[in-house]
C-alpha positions in Angstrom: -4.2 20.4 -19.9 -2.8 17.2 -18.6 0.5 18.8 -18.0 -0.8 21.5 -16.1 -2.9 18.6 -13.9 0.4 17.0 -13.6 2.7 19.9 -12.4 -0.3 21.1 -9.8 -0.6 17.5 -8.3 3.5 16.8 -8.0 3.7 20.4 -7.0 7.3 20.5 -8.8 7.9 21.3 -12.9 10.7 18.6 -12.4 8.9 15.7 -10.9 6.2 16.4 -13.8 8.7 16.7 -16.7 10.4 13.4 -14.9 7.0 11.2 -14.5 6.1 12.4 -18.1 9.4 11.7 -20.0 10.0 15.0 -21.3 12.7 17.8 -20.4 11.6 20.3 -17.5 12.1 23.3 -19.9 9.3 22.2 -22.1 7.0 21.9 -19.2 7.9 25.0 -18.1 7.1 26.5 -21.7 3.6 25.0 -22.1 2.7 25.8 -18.9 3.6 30.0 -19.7 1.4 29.7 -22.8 -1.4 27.9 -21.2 -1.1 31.4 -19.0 -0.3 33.5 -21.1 -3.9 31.8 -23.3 -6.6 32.1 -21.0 -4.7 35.6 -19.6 -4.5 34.3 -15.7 -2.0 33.5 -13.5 -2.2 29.8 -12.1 0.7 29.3 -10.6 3.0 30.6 -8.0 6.6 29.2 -8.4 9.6 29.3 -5.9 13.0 27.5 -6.3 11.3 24.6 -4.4 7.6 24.6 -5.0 5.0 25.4 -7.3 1.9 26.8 -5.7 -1.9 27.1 -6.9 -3.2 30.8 -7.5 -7.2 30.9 -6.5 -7.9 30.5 -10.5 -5.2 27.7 -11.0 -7.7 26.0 -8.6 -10.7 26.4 -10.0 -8.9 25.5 -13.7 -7.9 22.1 -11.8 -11.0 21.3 -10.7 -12.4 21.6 -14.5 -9.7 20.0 -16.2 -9.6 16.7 -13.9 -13.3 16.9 -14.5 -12.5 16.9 -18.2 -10.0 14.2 -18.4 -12.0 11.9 -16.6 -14.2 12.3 -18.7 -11.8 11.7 -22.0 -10.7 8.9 -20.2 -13.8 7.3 -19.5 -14.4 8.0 -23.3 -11.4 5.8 -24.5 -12.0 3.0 -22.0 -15.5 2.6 -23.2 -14.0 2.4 -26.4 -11.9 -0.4 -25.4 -14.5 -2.4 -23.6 -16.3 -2.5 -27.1 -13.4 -4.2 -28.3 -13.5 -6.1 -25.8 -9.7 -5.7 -25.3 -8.3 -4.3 -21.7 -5.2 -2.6 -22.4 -2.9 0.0 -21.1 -0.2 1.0 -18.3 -0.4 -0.1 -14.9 1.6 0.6 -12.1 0.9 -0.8 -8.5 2.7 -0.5 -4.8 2.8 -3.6 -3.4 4.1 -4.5 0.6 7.1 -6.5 -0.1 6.4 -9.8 2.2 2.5 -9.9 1.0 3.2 -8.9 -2.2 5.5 -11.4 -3.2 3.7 -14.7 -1.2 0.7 -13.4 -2.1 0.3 -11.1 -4.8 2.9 -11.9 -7.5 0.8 -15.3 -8.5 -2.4 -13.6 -8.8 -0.5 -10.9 -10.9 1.1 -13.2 -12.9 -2.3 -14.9 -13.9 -3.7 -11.6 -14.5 -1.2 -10.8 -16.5 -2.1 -13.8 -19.1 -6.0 -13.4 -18.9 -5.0 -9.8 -20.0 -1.9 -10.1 -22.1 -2.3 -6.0 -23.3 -2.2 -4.9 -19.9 1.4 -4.1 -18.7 2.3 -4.2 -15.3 4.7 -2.1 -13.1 5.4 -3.7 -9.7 6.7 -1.2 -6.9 7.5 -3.0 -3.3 7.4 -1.2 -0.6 6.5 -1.1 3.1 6.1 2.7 3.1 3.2 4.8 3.4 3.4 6.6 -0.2 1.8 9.5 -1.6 0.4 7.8 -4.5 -0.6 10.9 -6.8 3.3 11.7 -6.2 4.7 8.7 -7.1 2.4 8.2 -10.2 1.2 5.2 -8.5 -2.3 3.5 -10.3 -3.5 1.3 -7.4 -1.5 0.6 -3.7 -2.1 -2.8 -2.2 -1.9 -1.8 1.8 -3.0 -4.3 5.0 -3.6 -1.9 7.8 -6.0 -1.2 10.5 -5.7 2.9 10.1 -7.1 4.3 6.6 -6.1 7.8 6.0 -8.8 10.0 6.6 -10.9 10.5 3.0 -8.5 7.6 1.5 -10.8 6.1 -1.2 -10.3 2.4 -0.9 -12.2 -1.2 -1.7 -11.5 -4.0 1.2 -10.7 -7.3 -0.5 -9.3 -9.5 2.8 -7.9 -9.7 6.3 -5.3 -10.8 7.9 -4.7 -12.2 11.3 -1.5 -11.2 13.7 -0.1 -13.9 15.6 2.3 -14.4 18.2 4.5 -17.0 18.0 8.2 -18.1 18.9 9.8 -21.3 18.8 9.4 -24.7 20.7 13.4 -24.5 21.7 13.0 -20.9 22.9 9.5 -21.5 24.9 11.0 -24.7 26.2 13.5 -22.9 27.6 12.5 -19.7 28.5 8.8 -20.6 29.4 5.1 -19.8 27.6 3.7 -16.5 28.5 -0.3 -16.7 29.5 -0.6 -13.1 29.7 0.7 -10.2 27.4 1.6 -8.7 30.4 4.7 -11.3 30.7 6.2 -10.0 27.4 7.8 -7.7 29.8 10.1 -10.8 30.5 10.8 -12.1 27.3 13.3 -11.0 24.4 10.8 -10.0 21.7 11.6 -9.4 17.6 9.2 -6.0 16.7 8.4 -5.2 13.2 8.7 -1.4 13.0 9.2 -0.1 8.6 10.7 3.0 10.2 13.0 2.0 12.9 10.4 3.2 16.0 9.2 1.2 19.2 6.4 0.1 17.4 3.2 -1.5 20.0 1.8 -5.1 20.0 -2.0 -4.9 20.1 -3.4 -7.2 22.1 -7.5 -7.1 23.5 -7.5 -7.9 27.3 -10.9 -7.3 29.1 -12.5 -7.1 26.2 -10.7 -3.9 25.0 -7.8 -3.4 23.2 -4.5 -2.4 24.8 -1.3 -1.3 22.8 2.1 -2.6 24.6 5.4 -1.4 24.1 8.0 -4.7 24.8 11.4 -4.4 25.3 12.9 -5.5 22.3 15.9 -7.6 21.4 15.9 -6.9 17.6 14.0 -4.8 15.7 13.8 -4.7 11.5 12.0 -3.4 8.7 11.3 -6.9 7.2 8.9 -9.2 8.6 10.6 -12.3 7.1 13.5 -11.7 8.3 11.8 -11.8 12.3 10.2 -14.9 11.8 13.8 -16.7 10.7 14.8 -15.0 14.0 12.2 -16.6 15.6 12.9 -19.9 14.4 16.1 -19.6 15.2 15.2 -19.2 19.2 15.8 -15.6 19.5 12.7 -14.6 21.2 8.8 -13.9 20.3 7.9 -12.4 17.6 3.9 -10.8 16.0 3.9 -11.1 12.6 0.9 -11.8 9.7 -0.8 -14.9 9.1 0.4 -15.2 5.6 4.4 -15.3 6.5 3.9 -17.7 9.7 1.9 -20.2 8.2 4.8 -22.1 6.8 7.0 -22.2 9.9 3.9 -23.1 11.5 2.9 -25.9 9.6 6.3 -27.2 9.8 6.0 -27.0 13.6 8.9 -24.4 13.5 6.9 -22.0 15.2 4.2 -22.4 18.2 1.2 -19.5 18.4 0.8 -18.4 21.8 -1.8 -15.7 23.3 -4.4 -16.3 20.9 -6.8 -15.8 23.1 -5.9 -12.3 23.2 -5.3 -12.1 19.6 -6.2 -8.3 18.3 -9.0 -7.7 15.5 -7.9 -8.9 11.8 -6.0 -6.3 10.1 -7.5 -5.4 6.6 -6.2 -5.8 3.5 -7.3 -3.2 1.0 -6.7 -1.3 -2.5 -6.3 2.1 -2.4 -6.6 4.5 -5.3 -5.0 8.2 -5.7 -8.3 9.7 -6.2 -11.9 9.7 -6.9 -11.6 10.6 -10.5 -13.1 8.0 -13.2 -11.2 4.8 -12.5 -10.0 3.0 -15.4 -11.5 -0.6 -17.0 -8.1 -2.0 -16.2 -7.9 -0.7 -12.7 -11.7 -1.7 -12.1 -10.9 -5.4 -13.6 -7.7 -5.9 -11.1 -9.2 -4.8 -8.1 -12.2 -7.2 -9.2 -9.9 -9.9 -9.9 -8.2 -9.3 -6.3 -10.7 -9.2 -4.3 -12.2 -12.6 -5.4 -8.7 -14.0 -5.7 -8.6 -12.4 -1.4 -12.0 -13.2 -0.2 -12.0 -15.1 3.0 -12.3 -18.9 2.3 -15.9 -20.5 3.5 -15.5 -23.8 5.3 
């Protein structure tokens, strides 16, 4: 049952038989007795993709129901012992996760010393049933549609650049002045990617010429220090250089609406003790600081 779940959510006999540890050919064998069992066809295979027959649906629907159910079983068990144990594996954005995130994790880690943890960092959007991903840690201002997710912070964008460059180059008052300035975009795939900006009271995307563009966050705010232009980049990598008075904010008063910073899970199926005590842990660990 749970390879037959796992083959109709991957969609491929090979990314099942890979995630689970076990050769393709075995998959491919339970899965023709499982058929050959309850006497239906439930999937349609083709060299590159495994398809759902109209009772392979309706058998997934029952069987998630069913697992759920076993695993809600087991991890009732568990809390009796008062234990939480088990596999974990989380995608994490790179900058955030490890400024951020890789502290909290750690100290989770030894309040829970039977929970393992696999870290995945990545700036891309990933498709988390997939990638056998537990729990994605994502700061965004555009949930999927139907994503199931639990807010546990914000985040600010600011615009800054450095004393040197705005000393010589001058302090834009507008975001309509980017136009003249050499500005280092974030973009994780390599496309003109806007600057958000709220001007009249609404909020307008703008699309500055750029004099470098990368995939890394970091990396722009060095090149800001440096004097290479202006830069927009999260609160939580600017603070530093900020601090330090390598880096001056400018146009906050057109500064765009927080972005959030949330958890998302693969689906609405019972969600794990473990999974349920991290996102807990995060989002106290995230809350916004009272003054």
């Amino acid at each position: 049952m749970m390879m037959f779940v796992k083959v109709a959510e991957l969609a491929s006999f090979s990314a099942a038989a890979e995630q689970l540890g076990i050769g393709r050919s075995l998959v491919t064998r339970q899965i023709a007795s499982l058929e050959m069992y309850l006497g239906a066809k439930l999937m349609v295979r083709t060299t590159r993709h495994v398809s759902l027959t109209s009772a392979g649906h309706a058998y997934l629907e029952k069987c998630r129901e069913i697992l759920g159910l076993l695993e809600e079983a087991e991890s009732v068990v568990m809390e009796e012992r008062s234990t939480l144990r088990g596999r974990l594996r989380i995608s994490l954005p790179l900058s955030f996760g490890l400024r951020r995130l890789v502290p909290l994790l750690n100290e989770f880690c030894r309040r829970y010393p039977e929970v393992k943890l696999a870290l995945d960092f990545s700036d891309r959007t990933l498709n988390l049933a997939e990638e056998g991903i537990d729990l994605s840690i994502r700061i965004t201002d555009l949930l999927a549609p139907g994503a199931i997710v639990r807010k546990l912070g914000e985040c600010r964008l600011l615009t800054v650049a450095s004393p040197a460059y705005l000393a010589e180059h001058g302090t834009p008052r507008h975001p309509g002045e980017l136009e003249g300035h050499a500005c280092l975009t974030y973009s994780p795939q390599m496309t003109n990617r806007p600057w958000t900006y709220m001007i009249n009271g609404e909020s307008e995307a703008l699309y500055p010429p750029f004099r470098l563009q990368a995939n890394n966050g970091d990396a722009l705010a060095e090149a800001a220090v440096s004097g290479m232009g202006i830069t927009v980049q999260p609160d939580f990598i600017l603070e530093h250089y900020i601090n330090a008075g390598q880096l001056q904010v400018i146009l906050q008063a057109f500064d765009a609406s927080p972005l959030g910073i949330y958890a998302v899970l693969p689906s609405t199926r019972y969600m794990p003790q473990r999974v349920r005590a991290l996102i807990e842990y995060l989002s106290e660990q995230l809350a916004p600081q009272e003054p």
